[in-house]
Backbone as numpy.savetxt, mean C-alpha at the origin, in Angstrom:
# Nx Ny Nz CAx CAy CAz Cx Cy Cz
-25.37 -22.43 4.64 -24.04 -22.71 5.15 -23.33 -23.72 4.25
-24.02 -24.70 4.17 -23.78 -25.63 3.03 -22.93 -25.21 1.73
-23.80 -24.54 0.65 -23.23 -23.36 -0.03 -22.46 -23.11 0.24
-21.75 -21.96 1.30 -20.70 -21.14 1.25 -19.47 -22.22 1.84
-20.00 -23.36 2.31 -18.69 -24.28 2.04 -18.45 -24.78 0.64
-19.03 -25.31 0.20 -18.59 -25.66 -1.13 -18.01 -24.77 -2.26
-18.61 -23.33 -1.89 -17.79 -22.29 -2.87 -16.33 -21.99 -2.46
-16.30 -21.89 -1.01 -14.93 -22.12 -0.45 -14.11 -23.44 -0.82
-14.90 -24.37 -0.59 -13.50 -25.43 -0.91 -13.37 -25.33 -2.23
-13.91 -24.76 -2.80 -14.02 -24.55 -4.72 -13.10 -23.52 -5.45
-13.47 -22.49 -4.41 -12.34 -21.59 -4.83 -10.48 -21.41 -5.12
-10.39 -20.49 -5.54 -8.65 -20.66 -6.10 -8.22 -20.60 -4.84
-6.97 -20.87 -4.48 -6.58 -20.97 -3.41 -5.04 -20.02 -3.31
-4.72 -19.21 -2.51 -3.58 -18.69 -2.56 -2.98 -18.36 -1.23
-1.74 -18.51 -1.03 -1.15 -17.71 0.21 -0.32 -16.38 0.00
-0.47 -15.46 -0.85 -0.28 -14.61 -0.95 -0.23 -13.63 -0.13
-1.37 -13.31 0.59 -1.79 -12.31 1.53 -0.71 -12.86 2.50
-0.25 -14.30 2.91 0.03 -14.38 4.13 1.40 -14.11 4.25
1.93 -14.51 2.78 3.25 -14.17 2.53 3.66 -12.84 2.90
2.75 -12.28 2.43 3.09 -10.70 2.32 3.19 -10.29 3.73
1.95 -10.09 4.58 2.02 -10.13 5.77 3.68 -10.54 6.97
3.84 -11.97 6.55 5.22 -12.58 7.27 5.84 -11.56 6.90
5.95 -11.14 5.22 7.69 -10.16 5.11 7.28 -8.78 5.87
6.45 -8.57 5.84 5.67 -7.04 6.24 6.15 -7.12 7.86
5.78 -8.42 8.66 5.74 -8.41 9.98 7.80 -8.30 10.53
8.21 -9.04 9.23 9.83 -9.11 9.26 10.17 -7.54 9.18
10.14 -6.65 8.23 10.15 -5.88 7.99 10.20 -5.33 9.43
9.04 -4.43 9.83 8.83 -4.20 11.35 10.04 -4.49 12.45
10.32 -6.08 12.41 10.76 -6.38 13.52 12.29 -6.44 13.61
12.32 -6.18 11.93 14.42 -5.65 11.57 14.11 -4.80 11.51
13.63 -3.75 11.12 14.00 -2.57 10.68 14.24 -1.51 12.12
14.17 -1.86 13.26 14.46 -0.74 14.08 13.57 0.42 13.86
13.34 1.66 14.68 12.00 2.64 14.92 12.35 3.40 13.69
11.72 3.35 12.74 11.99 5.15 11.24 10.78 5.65 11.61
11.46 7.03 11.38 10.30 7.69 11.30 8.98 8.28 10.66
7.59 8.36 10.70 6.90 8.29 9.55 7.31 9.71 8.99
6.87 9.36 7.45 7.39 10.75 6.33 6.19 11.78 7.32
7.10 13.04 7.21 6.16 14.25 7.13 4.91 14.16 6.95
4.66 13.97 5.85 3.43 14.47 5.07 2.03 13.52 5.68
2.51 12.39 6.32 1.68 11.51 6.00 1.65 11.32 8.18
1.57 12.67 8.74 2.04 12.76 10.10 0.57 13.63 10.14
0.21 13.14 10.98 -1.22 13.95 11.87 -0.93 15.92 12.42
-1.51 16.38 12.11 -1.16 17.77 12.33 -2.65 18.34 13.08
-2.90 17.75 13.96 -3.92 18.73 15.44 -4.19 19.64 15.81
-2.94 20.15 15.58 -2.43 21.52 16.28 -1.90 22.63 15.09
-1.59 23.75 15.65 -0.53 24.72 14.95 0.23 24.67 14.92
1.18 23.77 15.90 2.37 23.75 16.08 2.75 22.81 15.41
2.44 21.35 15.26 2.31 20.47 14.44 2.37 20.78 13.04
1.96 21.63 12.43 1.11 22.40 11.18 2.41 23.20 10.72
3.21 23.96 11.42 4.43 24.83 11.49 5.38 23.40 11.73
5.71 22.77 12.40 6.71 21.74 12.17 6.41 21.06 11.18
5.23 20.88 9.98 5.27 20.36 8.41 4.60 19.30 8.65
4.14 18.60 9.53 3.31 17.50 9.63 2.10 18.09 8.53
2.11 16.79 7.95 1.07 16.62 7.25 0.92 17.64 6.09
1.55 18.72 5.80 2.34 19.13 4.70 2.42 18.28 3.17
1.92 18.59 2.26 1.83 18.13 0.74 0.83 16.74 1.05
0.04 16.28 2.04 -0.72 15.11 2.14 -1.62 15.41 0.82
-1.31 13.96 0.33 -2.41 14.07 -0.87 -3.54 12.96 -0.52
-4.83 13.23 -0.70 -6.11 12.59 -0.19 -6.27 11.80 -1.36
-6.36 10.68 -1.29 -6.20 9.52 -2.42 -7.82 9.62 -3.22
-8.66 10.16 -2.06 -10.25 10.32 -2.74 -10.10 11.45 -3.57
-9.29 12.51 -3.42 -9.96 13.70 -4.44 -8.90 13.83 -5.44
-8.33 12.36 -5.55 -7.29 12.17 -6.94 -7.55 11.44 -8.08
-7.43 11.85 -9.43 -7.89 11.08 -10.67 -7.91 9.25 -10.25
-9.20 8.96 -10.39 -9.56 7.23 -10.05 -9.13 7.14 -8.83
-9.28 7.91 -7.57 -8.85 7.50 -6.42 -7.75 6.73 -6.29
-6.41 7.62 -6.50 -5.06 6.86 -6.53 -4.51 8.40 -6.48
-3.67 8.70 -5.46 -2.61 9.42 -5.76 -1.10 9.04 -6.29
-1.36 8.93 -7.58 0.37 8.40 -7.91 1.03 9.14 -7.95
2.34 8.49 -7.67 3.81 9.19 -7.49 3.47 9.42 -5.66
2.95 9.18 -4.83 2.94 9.26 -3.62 3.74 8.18 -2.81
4.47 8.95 -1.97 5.28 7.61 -1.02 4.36 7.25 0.05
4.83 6.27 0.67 4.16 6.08 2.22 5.35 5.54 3.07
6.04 5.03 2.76 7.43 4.30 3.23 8.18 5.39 4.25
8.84 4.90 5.10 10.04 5.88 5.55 11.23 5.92 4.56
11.60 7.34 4.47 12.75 7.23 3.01 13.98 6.17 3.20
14.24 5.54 4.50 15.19 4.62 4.57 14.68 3.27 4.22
13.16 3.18 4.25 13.07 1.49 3.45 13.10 1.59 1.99
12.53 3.05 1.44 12.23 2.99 0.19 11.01 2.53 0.04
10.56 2.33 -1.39 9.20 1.57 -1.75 9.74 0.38 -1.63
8.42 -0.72 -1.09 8.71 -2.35 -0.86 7.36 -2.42 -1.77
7.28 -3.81 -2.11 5.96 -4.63 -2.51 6.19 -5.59 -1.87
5.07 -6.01 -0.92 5.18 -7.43 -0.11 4.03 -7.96 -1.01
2.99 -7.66 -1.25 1.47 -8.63 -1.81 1.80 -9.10 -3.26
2.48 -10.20 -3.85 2.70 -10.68 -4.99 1.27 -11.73 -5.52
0.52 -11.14 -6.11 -0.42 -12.13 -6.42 -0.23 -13.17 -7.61
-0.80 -14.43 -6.76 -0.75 -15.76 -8.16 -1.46 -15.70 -9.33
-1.15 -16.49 -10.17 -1.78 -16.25 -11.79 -3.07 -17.29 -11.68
-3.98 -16.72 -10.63 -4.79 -17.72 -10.11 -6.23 -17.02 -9.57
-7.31 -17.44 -10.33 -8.55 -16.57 -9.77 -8.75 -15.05 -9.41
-9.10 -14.79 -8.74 -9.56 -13.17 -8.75 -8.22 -13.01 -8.33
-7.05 -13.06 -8.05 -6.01 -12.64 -8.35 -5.25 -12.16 -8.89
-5.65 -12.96 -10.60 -5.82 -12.58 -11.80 -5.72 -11.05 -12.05
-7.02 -10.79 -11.48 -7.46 -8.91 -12.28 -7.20 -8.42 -10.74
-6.52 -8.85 -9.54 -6.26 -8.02 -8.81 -4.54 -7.42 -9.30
-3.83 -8.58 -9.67 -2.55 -8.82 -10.59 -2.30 -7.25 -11.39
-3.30 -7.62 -12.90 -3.62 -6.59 -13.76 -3.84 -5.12 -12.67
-4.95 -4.80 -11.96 -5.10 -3.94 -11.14 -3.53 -3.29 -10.92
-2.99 -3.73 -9.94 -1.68 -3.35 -9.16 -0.56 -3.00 -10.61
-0.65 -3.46 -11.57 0.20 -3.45 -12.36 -0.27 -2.28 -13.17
-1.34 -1.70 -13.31 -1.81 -0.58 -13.71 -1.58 0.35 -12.83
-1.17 0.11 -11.47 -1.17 0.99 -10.80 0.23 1.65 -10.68
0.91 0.52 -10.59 2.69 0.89 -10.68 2.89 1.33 -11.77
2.05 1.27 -13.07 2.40 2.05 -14.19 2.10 3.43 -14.25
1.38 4.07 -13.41 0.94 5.41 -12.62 2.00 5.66 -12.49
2.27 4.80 -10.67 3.38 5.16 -9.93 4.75 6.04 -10.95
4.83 4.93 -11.37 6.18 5.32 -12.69 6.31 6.43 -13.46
4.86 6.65 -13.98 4.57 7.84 -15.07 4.68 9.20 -14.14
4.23 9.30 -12.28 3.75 10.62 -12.14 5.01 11.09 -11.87
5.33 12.66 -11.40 6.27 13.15 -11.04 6.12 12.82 -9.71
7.88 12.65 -9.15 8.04 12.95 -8.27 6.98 14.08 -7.18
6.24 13.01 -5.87 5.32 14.11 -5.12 5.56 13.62 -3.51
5.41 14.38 -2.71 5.12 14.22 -1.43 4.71 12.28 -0.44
């Protein structure tokens, strides 16, 4: 126990996550009810299936490096947001790099579902 305090008080320290979270929770609580995209809508049924739910869903596992880029998740009235801005600070660092490789996907794929 000892240990895992001292690696904690040792570690980088960031509020990032929480930031993100607050705008995320703002988000929610202005934005009034949108509706989720199509694609990304549960389809149970046939009827569901014929009204387009879940239609062009792309499975992020059976996509090059587990990432479907060029994929939305947003309702088309927020657009894409980024709330998680990470600091130039500890494993943040290559989570930073990470995300920034990823939006360089985003950018490159075509337009998809």
């Amino acid at each position: 126990l000892a240990q895992a305090v001292v690696y904690l008080a040792c570690a980088a320290k960031s509020n990032a996550v929480y930031t993100a979270f607050k705008q995320a929770i703002h988000t929610v609580k202005n934005g009034g009810t949108l509706p989720v995209p199509e694609h990304l809508r549960n389809a149970p049924t046939a009827l569901a299936k014929q009204m387009g739910h879940g239609k062009n869903y792309r499975y992020a596992h059976d996509e090059p490096g587990a990432f479907a880029a060029g994929a939305t998740y947003f309702p088309n009235e927020l657009g894409e947001l980024e709330y998680y801005q990470p600091v130039e600070r500890g494993l943040e660092i290559k989570i930073k790099q990470k995300l920034d490789y990823l939006r360089a996907l985003n950018q490159s794929a075509a337009p998809k579902a």
